[in-house]
N, C-alpha and C positions, 0 to 999 in steps of 0.2 A: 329873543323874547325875554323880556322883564319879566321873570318870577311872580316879582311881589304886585304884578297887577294880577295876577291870576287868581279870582276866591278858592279861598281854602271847602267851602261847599261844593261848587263845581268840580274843581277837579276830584272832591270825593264822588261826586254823581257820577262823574266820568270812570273812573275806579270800580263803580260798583257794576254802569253798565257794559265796561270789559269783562268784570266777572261773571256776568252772565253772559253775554256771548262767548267766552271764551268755554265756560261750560259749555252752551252747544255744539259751538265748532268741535272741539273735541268728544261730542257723542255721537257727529257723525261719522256713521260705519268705514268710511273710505278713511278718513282722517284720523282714527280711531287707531289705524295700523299702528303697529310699531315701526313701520318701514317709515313711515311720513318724520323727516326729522323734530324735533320742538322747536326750531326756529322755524322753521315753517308753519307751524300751528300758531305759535307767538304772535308771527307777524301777519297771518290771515285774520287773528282774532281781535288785535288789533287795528288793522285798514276797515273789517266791516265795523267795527264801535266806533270807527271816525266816520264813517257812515252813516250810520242806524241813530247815533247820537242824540241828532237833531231833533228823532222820531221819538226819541225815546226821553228824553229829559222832560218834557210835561210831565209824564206818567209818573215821575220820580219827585216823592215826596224832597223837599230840601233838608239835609241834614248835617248836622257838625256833632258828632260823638267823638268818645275814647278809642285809641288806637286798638286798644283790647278789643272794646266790641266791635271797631269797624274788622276789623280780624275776621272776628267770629261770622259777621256779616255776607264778608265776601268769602267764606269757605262754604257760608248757607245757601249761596248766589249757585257757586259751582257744581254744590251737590245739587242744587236743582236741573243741571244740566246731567248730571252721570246719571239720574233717576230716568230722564227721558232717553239717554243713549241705552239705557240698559230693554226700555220698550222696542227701540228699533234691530235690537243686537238679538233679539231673540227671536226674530223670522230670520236672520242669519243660522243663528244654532238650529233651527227647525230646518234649515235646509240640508245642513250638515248630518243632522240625525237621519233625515231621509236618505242621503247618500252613504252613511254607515252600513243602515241594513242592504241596503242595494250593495252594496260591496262585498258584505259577507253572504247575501243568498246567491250574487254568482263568482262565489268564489275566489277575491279578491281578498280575502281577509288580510294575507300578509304583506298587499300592494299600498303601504304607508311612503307619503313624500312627506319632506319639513315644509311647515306654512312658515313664512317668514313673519307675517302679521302677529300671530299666537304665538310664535316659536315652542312647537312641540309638531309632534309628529300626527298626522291624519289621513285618513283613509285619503286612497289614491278619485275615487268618484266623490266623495265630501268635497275634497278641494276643487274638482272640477264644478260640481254644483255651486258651492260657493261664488267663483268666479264668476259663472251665469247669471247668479243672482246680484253680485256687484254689479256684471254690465247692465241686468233693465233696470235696477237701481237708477244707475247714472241716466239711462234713456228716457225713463219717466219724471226725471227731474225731482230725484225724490233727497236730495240736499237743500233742492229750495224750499221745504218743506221745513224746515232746521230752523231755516232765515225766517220766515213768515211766520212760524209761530213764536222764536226768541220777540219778534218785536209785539205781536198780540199778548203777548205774557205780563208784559207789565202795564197793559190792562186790567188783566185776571189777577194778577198776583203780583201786586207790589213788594219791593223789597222788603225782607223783615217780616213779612207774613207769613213765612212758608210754618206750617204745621202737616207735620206726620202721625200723629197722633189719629186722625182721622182716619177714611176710608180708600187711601191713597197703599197703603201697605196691602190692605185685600186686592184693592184693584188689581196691584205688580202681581201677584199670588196667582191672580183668578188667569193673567192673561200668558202666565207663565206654564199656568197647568195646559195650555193649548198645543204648548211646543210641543209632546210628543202625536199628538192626533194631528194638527200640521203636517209634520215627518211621516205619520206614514199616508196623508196624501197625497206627499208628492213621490212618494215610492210606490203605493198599493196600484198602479197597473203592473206596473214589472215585476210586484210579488204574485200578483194572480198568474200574468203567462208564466215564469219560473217554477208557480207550483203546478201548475198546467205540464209545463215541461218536466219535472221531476214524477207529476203522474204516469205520463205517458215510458216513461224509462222503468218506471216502477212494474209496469205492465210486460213490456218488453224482457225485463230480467225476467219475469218471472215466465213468458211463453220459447227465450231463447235463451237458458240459462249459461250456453257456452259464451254468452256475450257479457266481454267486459265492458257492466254498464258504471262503472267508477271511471274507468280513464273516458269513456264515453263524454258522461257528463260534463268536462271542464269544457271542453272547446264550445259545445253545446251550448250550457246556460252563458257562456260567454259572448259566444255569437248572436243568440237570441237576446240577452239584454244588452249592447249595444246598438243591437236592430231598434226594440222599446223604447231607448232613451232616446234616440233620432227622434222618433216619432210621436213622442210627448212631449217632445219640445216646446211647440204651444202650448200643449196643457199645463203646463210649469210654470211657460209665463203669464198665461190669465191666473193663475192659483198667485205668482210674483204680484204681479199687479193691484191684482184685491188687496192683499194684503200693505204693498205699499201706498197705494190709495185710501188706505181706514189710518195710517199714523197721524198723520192729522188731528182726525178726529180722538184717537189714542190718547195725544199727548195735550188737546185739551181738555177732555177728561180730565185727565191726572192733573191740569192745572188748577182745577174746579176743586178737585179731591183735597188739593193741598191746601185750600184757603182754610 
């Protein structure tokens, strides 16, 4: 291919709508990992902008600027993508939170594996919830949701429009104060039987005080919330669902917010 047939406009259009796909591809949760190499993100990020291109060059004002501000531009492009990874990354952490406290009320406190995604250490039920929540993730088709809204975006929000200055900072704020009430709905049945079951042990020491209700407890609460989490299994996922079902709407929002 001849270079010099190529306009110097275009291929900046082309540049800018990599930089935004490539912002979403990397806000999606799965991709998001640290496991997933950067050539592989690279070159995802790249094949759908060859893609989506087509879709998306009307929307894209024609432009020839300074390398400087095209800079600035495409760093404006990407953080429009880490704003919206950071919306879907926090029903992750709200699952996680809820598997913390599940862990420390039956007594898993010190059952920490390494997450290779985060690289740090986390409760041994966090990373099991987590995982659960990647699989309906993937089952609900909740990355096509990445793709559909990166190409409606520059509808909403042309390049070089993005302002933060507006109501798009409360909004992350507002939806962010949700993570911990989240969290303990996807733990508050297994905290009720738990304290149900620490009731009833509370009673028993006290009518058969020869009984050791400390070494009691561990097999107990252990056996009893393993029972729970089987069994709210669904619960977990219609609570997954909902929530993956409203990003969508989330993250137009925030499109709206940032104009």
């Amino acid at each position: 291919m001849d270079l010099q047939l190529l306009p110097i406009e275009q291929f900046q259009t082309f540049l800018i709508c990599f930089g935004r796909i490539a912002g979403f591809v990397g806000a999606i949760p799965i991709i998001l990992s640290n496991q997933t190499p950067a050539r592989i993100k690279a070159g995802l990020a790249f094949m759908l902008s060859l893609v989506l291109y087509p879709i998306m060059a009307p929307s894209v004002v024609s432009l020839n600027i300074q390398p400087l501000s095209f800079l600035l531009l495409m760093i404006n492009e990407v953080l429009l993508g880490s704003m919206i990874g950071l919306i879907a990354r926090m029903v992750f952490t709200a699952v996680e939170y809820g598997g913390t406290i599940i862990g420390y009320q039956m007594g898993f406190a010190a059952a920490n594996v390494f997450d290779p995604s985060s690289e740090r250490q986390i409760e041994l039920i966090s990373q099991f919830q987590n995982i659960f929540a990647i699989l309906i993730f993937l089952a609900v088709d909740g990355h096509h949701i990445f793709l559909h809204v990166a190409a409606k975006s520059y509808e909403i929000l042309p390049p070089g429009a993005l302002n933060i200055s507006g109501e798009a900072i409360p909004y992350l704020m507002t939806l962010s104060s949700k993570i911990f009430s989240l969290g303990i709905q996807f733990s508050a049945p297994l905290l009720a039987i738990l304290l149900l079951s620490g009731l009833i042990l509370g009673i028993l020491a006290r009518v058969f005080p020869q009984l050791n209700v400390f070494l009691l407890s561990f097999p107990i609460n252990i056996g009893t919330a393993f029972t729970v989490i089987g069994l709210t299994l669904p619960l977990i996922t219609i609570l997954l669902r909902r929530e993956f079902d409203n990003l969508g709407e989330r993250f137009v929002a925030l499109l709206h917010f940032l104009q």
